[in-house]
ZAZA-413047 format. One record per residue (C-alpha): residue number from 0; y, z, x. Coordinates in Angstrom, 2 decimals. Each point is the difference from the previous one (the first is absolute). Example, Ala and Ser with C-alpha at 12.3 -4.5 7.8 and 13.67 -1.06 7.14 Angstrom:
0, -4.50, 7.80, 12.30
1, 3.44, -0.66, 1.37
//
This chain:
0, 0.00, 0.00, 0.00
1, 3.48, -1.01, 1.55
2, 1.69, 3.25, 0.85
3, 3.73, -1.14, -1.01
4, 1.72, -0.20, -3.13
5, 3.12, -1.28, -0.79
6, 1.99, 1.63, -2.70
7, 2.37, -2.63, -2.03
8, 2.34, 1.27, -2.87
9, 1.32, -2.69, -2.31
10, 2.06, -0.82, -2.82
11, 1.06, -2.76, -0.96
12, -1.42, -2.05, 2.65
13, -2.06, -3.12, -1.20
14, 1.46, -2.38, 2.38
15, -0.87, 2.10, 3.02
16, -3.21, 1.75, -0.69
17, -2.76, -2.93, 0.38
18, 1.47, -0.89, 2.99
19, 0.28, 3.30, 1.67
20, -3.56, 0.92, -1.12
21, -1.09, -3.23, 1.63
22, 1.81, 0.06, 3.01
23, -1.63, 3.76, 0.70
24, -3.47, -1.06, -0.85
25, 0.38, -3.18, 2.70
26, 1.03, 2.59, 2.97
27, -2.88, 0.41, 2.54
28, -0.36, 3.60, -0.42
29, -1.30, 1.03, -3.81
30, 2.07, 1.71, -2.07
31, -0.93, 1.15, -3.32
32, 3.35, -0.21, -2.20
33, 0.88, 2.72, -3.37
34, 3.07, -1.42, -2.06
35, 1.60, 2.88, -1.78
36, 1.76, -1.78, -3.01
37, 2.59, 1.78, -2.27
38, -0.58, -2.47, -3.07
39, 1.43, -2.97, 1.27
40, 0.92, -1.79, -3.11
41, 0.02, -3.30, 1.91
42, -4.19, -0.10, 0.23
43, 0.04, 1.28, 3.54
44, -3.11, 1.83, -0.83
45, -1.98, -2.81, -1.54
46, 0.86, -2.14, 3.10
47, -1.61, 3.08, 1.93
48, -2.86, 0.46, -2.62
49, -0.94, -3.81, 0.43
50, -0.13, 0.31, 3.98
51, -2.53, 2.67, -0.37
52, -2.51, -2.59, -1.07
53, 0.79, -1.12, 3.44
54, 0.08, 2.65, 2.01
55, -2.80, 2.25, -1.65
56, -0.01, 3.40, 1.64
57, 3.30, -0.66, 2.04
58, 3.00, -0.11, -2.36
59, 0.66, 2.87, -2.09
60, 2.58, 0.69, -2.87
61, 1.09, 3.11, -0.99
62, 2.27, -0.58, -3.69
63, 2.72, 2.48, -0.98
64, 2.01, 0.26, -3.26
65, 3.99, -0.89, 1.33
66, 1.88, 0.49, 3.18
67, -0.88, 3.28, 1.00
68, 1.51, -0.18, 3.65
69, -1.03, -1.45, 3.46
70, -0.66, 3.08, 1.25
71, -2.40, 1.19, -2.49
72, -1.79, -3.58, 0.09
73, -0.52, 0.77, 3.54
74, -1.39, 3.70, -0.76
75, -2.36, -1.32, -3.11
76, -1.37, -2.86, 2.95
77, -0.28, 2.60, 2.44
78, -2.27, 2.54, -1.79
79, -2.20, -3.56, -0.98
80, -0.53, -0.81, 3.92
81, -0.82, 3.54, 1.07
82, -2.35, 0.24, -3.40
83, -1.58, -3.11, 1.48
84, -0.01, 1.22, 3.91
85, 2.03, -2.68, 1.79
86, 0.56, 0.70, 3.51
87, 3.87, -2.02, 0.06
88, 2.36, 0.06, -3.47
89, 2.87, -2.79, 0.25
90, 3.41, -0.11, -1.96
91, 1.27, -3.20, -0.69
92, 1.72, -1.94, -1.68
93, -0.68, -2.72, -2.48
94, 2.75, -2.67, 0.66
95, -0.39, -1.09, 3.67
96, 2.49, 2.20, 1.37
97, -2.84, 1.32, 2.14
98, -1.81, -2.50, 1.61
99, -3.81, 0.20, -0.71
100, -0.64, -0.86, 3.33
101, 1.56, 3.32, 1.36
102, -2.49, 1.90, -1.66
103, -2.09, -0.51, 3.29
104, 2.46, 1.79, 2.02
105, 0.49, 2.61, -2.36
106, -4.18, 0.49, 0.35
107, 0.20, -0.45, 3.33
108, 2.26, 2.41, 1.14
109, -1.65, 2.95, -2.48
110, -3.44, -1.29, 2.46
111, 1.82, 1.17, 2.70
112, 1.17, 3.33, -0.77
113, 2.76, -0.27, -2.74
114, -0.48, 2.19, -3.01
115, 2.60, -1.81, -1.60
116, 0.99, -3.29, 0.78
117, 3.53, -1.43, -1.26
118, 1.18, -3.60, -0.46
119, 3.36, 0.49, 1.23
120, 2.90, -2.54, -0.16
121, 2.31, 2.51, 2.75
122, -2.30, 0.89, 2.71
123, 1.10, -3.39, 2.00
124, 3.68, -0.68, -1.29
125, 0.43, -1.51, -3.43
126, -3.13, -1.98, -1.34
127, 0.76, -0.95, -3.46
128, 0.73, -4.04, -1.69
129, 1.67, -0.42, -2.83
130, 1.77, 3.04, -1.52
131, 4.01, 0.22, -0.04
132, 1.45, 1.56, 2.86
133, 1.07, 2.87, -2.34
134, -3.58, 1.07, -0.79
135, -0.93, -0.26, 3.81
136, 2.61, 2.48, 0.91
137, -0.78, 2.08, -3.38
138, -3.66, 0.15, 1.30
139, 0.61, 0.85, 3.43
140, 2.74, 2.54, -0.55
141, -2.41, 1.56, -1.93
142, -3.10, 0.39, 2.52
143, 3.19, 1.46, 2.05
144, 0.84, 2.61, -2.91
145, -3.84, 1.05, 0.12
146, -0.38, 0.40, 3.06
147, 3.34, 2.51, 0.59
148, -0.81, 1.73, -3.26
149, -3.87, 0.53, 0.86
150, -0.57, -0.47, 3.67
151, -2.75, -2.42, -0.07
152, 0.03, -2.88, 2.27
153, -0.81, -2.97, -2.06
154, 2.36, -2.86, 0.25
155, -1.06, -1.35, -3.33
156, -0.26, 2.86, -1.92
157, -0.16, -1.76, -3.16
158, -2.67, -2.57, 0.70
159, -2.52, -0.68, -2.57
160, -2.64, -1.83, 2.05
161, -2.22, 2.41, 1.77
162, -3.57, 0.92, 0.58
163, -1.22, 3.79, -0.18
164, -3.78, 1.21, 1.49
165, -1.46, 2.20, -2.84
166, 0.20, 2.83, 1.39
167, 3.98, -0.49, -0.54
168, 0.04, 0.05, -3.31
169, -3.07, 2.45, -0.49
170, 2.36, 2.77, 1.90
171, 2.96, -0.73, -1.89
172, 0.46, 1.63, -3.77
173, 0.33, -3.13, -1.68
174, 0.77, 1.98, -3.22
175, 2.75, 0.85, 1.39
176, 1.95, -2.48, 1.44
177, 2.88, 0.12, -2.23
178, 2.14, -3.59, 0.29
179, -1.14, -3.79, -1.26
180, 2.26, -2.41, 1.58
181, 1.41, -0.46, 3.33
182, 0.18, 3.70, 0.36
183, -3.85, 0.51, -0.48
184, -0.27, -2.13, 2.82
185, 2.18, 1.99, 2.22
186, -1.85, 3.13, -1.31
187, -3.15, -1.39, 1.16
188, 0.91, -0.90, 3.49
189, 1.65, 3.60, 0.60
190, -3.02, 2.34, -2.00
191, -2.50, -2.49, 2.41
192, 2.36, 1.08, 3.13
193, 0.18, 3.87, -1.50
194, -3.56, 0.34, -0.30
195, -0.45, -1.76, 3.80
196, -1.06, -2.98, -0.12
197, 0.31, -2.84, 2.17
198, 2.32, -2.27, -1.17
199, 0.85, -3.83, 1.70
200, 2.31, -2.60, -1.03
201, -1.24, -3.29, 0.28
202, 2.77, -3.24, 0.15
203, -0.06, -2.29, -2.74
204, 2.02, -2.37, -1.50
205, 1.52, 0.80, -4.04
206, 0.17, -3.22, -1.77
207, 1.51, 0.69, -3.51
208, -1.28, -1.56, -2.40
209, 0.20, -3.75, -1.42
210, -1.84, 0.72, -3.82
211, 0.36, 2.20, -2.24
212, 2.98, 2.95, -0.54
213, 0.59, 3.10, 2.13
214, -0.34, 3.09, -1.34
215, 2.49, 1.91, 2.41
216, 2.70, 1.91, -2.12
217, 2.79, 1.90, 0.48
218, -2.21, 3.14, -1.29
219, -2.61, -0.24, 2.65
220, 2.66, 0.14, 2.82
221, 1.76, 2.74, -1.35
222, -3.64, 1.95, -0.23
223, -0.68, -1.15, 3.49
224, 3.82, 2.05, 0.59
225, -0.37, 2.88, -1.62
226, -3.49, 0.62, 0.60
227, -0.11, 0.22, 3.76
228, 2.51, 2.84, -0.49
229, -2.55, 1.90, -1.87
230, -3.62, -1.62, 1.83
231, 2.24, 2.17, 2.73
232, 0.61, 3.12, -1.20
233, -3.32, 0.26, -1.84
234, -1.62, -0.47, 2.94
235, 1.27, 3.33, 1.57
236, -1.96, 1.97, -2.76
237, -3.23, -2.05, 0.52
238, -2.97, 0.53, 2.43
239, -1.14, -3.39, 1.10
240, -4.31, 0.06, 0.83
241, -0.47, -2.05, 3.98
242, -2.77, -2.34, -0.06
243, -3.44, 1.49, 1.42
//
């Protein structure tokens, strides 16, 4: 049994997700692939429910009634993988903003030693096509903000494309991680770093995406804001388990 999985929240994402599933499946490694989908109305999930035909025992969907939040998408596919003993646990996303191919490196560098590996767009300079200079500097400023507010050194501490060893995510109290967009992933990267884990950053190259519609709002950067205030200070009342 392949010992990777590759979690993949959706909605909305019809002209993406065939692709994306397709382009995983063709990589030389094998990944298995879980879509958690927050009832697209667009048939996202049918797509997905079609492709199982095709990729019996590899492709995976998990449904859920309405947008309930990337971060608990990512929690929900996280409990699946460890219920079903995968060695490596991926985040990414669905539109080709990560590139599949990256996954490899990501897998790689966990081999290695990582505990936590991140896709980062920082870690050499600015690695990102096609997003208005505004949101480049919004994004960047903001790994800065993290990092003086929390002390971790991750360049891209927002980065959504990463690859955690089990035993990550088996330590950490998934119930409760508290945030669901960009500031869940930020909580992630600094409970991993709290609890001791090795964490890398791995270079990669951000492509937004060409199909489909974002689903970045003004809401999630002002919980991403707020909420590294209080990841802080709720971290001084917490005791934090070291991986044996």
């Amino acid at each position: 049994m392949p010992d990777s999985l590759v979690i993949i929240p959706t909605y909305n994402e019809k002209e993406n997700i065939e692709k994306i599933i397709r382009k995983v499946f063709s990589l030389h490694h094998a990944f298995h692939i879980l879509i958690i989908d927050d009832g697209s109305p667009d048939g996202t999930a049918s797509i997905v429910k079609k492709l199982q035909g095709e990729y019996d025992g590899h492709l995976y969907i998990e449904e859920r009634k309405g947008k309930l939040g990337l971060g608990t998408a990512y929690i929900h596919g996280f409990k699946w993988a460890l219920a079903h003993n995968y060695a490596y646990i991926f985040e990414m996303d669905a539109d080709f903003s990560h590139n599949p191919e990256d996954l490899l490196k990501l897998r790689q560098a966990c081999a290695d030693g990582a505990d936590l590996a991140i896709g980062s767009r920082y870690i050499k300079g600015v690695n990102v096509v096609n997003w208005p200079m505004g949101r480049v500097l919004m994004s960047y400023f903001a790994s800065v903000y993290v990092r003086f507010i929390t002390g971790i050194d991750i360049q891209d501490a927002t980065a959504g494309f990463k690859c955690y060893r089990s035993m990550v995510l088996q330590t950490i109290r998934l119930d409760k991680i508290k945030f669901v967009g960009y500031a869940f992933q930020i909580e992630m990267k600094f409970t991993a770093i709290k609890h001791g884990f090795k964490v890398v950053e791995v270079p990669i190259i951000f492509t937004d995406r060409t199909e489909g519609t974002s689903k970045m709002s003004t809401s999630i950067f002002r919980e991403a804001f707020l909420g590294v205030i209080e990841l802080k200070m709720r971290s001084w009342f917490r005791k934090y388990e070291k991986p044996t």
